[in-house]
C-alpha positions as a Markdown table, in Angstrom:
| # | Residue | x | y | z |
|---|---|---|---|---|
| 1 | Unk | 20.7 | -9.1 | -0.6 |
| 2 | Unk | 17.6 | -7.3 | -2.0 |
| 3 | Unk | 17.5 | -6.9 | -6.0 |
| 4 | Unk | 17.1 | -3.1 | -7.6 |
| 5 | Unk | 14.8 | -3.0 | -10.4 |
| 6 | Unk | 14.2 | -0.2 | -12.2 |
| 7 | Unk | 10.8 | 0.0 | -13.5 |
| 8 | Unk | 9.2 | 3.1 | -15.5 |
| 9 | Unk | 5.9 | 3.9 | -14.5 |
| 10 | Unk | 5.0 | 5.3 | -17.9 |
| 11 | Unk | 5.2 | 1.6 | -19.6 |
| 12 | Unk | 6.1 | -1.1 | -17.1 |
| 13 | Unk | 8.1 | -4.1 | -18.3 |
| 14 | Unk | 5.6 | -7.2 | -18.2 |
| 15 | Unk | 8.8 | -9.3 | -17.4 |
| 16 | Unk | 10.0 | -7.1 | -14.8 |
| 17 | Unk | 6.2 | -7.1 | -13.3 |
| 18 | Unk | 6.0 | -10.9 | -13.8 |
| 19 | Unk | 9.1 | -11.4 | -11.8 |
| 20 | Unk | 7.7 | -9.3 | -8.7 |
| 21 | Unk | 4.6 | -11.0 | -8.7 |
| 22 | Unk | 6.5 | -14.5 | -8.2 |
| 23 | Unk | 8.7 | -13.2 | -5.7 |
| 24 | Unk | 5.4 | -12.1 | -4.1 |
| 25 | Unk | 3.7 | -15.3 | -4.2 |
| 26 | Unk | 7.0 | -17.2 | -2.5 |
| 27 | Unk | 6.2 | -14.8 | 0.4 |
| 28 | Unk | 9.1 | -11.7 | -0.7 |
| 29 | Unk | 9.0 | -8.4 | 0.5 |
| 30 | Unk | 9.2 | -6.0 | -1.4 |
| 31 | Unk | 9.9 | -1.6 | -1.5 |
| 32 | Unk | 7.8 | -0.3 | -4.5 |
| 33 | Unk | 6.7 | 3.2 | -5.3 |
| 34 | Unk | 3.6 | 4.9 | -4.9 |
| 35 | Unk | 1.7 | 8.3 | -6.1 |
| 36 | Unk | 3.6 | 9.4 | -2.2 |
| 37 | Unk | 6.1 | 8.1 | -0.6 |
| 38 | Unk | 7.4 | 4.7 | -1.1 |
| 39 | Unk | 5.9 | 1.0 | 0.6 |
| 40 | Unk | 6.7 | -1.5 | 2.2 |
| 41 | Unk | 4.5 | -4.5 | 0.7 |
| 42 | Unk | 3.9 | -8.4 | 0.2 |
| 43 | Unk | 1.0 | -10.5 | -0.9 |
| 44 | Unk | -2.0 | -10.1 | 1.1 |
| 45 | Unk | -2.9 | -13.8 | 1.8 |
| 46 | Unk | 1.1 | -14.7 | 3.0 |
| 47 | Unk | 0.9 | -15.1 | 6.5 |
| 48 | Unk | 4.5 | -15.6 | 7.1 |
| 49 | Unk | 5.6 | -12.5 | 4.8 |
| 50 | Unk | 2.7 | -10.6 | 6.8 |
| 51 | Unk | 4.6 | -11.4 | 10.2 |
| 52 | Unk | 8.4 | -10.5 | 8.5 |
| 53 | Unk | 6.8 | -6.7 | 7.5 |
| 54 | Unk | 5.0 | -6.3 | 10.9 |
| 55 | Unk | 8.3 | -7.5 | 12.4 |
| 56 | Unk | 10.2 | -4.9 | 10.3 |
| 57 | Unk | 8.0 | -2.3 | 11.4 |
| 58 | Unk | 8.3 | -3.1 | 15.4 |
| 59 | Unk | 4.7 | -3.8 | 15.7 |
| 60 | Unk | 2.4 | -6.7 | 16.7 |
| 61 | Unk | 0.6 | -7.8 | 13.6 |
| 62 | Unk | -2.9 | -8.0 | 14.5 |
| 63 | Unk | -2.9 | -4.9 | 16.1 |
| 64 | Unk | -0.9 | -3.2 | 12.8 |
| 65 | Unk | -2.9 | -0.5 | 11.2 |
| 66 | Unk | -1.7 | -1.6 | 7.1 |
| 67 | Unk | -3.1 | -0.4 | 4.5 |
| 68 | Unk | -4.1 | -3.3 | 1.3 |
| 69 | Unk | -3.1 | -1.7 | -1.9 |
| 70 | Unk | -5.6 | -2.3 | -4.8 |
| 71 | Unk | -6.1 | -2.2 | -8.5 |
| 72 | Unk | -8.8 | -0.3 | -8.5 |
| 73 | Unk | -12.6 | -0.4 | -6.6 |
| 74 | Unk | -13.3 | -3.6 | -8.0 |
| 75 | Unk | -11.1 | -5.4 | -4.8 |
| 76 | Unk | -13.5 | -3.2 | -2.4 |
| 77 | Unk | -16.2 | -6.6 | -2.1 |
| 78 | Unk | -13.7 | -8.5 | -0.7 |
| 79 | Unk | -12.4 | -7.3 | 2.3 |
| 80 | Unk | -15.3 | -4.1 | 2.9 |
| 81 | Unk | -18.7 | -4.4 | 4.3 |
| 82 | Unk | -21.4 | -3.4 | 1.5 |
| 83 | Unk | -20.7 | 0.5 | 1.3 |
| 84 | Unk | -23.9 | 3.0 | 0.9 |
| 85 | Unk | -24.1 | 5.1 | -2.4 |
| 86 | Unk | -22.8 | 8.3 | -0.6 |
| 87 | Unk | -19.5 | 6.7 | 0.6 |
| 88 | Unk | -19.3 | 5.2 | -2.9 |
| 89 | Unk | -19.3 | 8.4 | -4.8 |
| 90 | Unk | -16.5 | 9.8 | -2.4 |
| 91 | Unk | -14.3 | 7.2 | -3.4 |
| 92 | Unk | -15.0 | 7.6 | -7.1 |
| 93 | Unk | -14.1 | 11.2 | -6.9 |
| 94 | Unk | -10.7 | 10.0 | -4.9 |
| 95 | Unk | -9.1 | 7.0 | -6.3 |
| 96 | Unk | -7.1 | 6.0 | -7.7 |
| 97 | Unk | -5.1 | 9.0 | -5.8 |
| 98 | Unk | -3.2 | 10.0 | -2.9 |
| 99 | Unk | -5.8 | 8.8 | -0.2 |
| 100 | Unk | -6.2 | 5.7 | 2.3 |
| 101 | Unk | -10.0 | 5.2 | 3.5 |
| 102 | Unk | -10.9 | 3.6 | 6.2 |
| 103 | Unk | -13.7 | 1.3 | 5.6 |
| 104 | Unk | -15.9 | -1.5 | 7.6 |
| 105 | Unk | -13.9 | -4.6 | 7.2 |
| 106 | Unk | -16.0 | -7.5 | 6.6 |
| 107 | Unk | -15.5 | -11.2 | 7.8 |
| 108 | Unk | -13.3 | -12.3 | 4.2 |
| 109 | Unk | -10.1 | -10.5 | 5.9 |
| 110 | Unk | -7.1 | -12.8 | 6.5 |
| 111 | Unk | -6.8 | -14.8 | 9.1 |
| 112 | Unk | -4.9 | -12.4 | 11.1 |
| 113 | Unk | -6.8 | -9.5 | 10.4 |
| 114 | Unk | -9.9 | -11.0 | 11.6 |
| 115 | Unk | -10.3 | -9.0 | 14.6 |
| 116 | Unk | -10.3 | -5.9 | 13.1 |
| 117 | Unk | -13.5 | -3.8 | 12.5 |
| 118 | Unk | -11.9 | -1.5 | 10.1 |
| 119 | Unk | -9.3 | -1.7 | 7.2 |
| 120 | Unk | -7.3 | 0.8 | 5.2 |
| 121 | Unk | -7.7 | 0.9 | 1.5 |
| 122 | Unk | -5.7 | 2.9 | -1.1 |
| 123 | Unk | -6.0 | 2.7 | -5.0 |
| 124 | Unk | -2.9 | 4.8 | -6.1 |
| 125 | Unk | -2.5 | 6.6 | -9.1 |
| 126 | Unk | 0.9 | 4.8 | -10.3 |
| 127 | Unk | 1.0 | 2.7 | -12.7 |
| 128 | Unk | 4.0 | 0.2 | -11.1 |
| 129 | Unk | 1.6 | -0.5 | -8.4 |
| 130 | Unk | -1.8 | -1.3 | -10.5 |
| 131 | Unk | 0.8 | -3.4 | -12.6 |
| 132 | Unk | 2.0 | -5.6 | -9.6 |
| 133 | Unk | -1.6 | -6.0 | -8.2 |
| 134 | Unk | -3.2 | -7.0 | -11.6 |
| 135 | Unk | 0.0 | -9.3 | -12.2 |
| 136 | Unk | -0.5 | -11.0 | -8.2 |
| 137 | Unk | -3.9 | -10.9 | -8.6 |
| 138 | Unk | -5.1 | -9.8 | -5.2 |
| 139 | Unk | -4.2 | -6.6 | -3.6 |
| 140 | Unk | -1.0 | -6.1 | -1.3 |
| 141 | Unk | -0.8 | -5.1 | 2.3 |
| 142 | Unk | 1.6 | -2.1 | 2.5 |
| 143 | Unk | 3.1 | 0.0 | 5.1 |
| 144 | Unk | 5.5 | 3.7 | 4.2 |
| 145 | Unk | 9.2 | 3.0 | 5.0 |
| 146 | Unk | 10.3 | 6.0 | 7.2 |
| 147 | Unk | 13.6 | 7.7 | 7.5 |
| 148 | Unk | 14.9 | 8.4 | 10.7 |
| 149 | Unk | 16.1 | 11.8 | 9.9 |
| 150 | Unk | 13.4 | 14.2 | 11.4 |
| 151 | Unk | 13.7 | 16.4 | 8.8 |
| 152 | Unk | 12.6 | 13.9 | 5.6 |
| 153 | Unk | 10.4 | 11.6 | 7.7 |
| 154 | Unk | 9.9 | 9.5 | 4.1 |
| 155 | Unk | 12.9 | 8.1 | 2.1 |
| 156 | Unk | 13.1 | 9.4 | -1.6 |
| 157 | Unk | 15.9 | 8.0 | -3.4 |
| 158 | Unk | 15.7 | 4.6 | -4.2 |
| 159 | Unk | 19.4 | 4.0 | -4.0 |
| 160 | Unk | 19.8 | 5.1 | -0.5 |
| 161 | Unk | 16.8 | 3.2 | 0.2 |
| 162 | Unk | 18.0 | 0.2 | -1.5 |
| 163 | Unk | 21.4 | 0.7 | 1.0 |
| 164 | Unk | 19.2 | 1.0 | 3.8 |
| 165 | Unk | 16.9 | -2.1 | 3.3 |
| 166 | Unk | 19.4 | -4.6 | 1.1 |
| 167 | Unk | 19.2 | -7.3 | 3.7 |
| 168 | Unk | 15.6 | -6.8 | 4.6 |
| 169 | Unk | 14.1 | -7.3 | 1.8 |
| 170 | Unk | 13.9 | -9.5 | -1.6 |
| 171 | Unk | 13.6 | -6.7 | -4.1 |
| 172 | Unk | 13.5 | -2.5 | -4.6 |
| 173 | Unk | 11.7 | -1.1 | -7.4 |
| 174 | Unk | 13.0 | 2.3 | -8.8 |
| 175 | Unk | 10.4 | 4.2 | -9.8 |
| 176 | Unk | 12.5 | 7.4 | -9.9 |
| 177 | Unk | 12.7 | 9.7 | -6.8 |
| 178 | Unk | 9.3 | 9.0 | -4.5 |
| 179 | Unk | 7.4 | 12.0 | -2.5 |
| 180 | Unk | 7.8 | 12.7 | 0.9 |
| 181 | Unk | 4.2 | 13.4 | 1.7 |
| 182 | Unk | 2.2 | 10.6 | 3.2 |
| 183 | Unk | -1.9 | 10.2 | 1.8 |
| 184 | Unk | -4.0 | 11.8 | 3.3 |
| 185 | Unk | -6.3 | 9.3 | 5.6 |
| 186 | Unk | -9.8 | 9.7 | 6.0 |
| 187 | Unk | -12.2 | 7.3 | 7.8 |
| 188 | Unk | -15.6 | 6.7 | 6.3 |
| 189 | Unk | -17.0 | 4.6 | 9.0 |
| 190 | Unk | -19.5 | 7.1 | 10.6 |
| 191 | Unk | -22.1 | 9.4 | 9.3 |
| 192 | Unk | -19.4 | 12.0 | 8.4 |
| 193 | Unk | -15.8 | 12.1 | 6.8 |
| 194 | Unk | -13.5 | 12.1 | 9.1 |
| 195 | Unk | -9.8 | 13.5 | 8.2 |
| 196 | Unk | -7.4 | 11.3 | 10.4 |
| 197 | Unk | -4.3 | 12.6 | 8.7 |
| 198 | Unk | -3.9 | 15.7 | 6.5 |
| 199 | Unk | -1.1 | 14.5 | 3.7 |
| 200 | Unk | -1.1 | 15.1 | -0.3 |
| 201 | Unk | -4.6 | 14.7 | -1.3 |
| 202 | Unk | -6.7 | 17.5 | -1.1 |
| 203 | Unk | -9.7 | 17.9 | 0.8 |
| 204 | Unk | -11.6 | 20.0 | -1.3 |
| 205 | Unk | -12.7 | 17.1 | -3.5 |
| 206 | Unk | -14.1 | 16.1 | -1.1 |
């Protein structure tokens, strides 16, 4: 049975925070909001709870195209190949926001990600998910949860979410109702951006 937490993005509740981050660490899953739609997200460096999203999702996990949620650029060194100044000033102008980028991975990715060239990185502007991140202290791998209905192809209300995923997961945040609009996803591996999907975030800063 999955735990609701209500957590106010405005000032989040260090315990409340505290208590995600160890359910993180023991290798939870957890539903969180986002400046979209709401994730699906555990601790980066968990193999096991790694293998329970991908499973979720109905996909194999090294081939799974997840995005790792960050605190802010400072994670970029990590997992992304040295970045040239032009690249750099794009994401500046972006994030945090509603955008994933697809970067050069480098050779620190997990394990299981090792055999992937390229990695999707989003910073968003919510202040539940720079929270969790700061309190785990390394960024989280995150998927959107879809809704089957056609019409709203993201789910919104974190009630019927929580009725959706209760045995799935370990907790739901409530962050209030969540967007339906996915980031927009841009790749900024070759000599151009290159708009993979059009969602919230505008192009024009680009």
């Amino acid at each position: 049975m999955a735990e609701l937490i209500r957590i106010y993005e405005e000032n989040p509740n260090p315990k409340d925070i505290k208590k995600v981050g160890d359910v993180l660490r023991k290798g939870g899953i957890i539903i969180y909001p986002t400046d979209t739609v709401y994730g699906l997200g555990c601790d980066i460096t968990n193999t096991s709870a790694l293998e329970k999203i991908a499973q979720l999702k109905g996909v194999k996990l090294d081939k799974a195209n997840f995005s790792f949620i960050c605190e802010d650029l400072s994670n970029l060194s990590d997992y992304v190949k040295q970045i040239d100044t032009h690249t750099f000033k794009i994401l500046k102008r972006c994030l945090p926001g509603p955008y994933t980028f697809i970067l050069p991975g480098n050779s620190n990715l997990p394990t299981v990600f090792k055999k992937k060239k390229t990695v999707g990185i989003r910073v968003p502007n919510n202040n539940i998910c720079k929270a969790i991140v700061h309190e785990l202290g390394n960024p989280i791998v995150s998927t959107s949860i879809r809704d089957e209905d056609e019409v709203i192809e993201y789910t919104t209300d974190p009630e019927l979410i929580l009725e959706k995923w209760d045995k799935l997961v370990d907790i739901v945040i409530d962050g209030g109702y969540g967007d339906n609009t996915p980031s927009t996803v841009i790749d900024l591996t070759t000599n151009s951006p290159e708009v993979i999907r059009q969602g919230k975030g505008s192009l024009e800063i680009m």
